[in-house]
N, C-alpha and C positions, 0 to 999 in steps of 0.2 A: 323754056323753063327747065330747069335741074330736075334731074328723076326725083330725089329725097323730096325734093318741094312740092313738086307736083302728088307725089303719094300721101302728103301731108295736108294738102289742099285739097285734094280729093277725099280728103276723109278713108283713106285704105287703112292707114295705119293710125296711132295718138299722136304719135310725135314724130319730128324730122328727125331725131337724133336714132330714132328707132328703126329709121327709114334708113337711114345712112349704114345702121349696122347690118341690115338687112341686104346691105349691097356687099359690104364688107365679108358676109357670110359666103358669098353667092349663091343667094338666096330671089334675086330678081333675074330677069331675062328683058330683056328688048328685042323686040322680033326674031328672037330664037339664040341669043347670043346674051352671055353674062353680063350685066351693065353695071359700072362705078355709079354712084350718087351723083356723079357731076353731068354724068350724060343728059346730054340735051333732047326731049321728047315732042315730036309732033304729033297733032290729029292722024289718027289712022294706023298709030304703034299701035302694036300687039306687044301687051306684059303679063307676062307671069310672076306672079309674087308666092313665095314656099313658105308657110309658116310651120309651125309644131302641130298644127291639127289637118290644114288642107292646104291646098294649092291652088291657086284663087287666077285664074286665068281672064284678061278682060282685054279691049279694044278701045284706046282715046279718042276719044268725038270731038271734045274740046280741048283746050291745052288756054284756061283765063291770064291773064296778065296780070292779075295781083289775086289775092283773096279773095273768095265767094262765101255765100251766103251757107249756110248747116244746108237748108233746102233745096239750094242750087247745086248741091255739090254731085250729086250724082246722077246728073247731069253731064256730067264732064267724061264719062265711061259707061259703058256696056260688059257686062258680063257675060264670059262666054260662056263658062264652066266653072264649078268648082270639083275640085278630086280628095279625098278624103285622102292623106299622108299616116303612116307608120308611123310609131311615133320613135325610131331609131333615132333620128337629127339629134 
């Protein structure tokens, strides 16, 4: 599954469109390395997402094959940390 989609499925962010920008910013990481929206995500990635307030650091358990449920969805990730961000960005 596509990073954007997958962040959108997972309920991280509202939108894929938002997700995409989010890449575009490089503002996401994949196991330690900036990642495009198009990158491909398996169980057991390590992602970092940077927003305007924290940095939301998690581990993918799941990676679904189409849409989930609001209640299933986080299920899909483990949270490792969150980091409170400056708000410089």
């Amino acid at each position: 599954m596509r990073l954007d989609k997958f962040l959108k499925v997972a309920r991280i962010v509202k939108r894929r469109t938002l997700a995409r920008e989010l890449c575009d910013d490089e503002a996401v990481t994949v196991n330690g390395l900036v990642a495009k929206a198009g990158r491909a995500v398996h169980a057991g990635d390590r992602v970092a997402v940077r927003t305007r307030r924290q940095r939301l650091h998690l581990t993918i358990l799941a990676v679904p094959e189409r849409g989930v449920r609001k209640a299933d969805a986080a299920d899909l990730y483990r949270v490792e940390r969150v980091e409170p961000v400056a708000e410089e960005w």
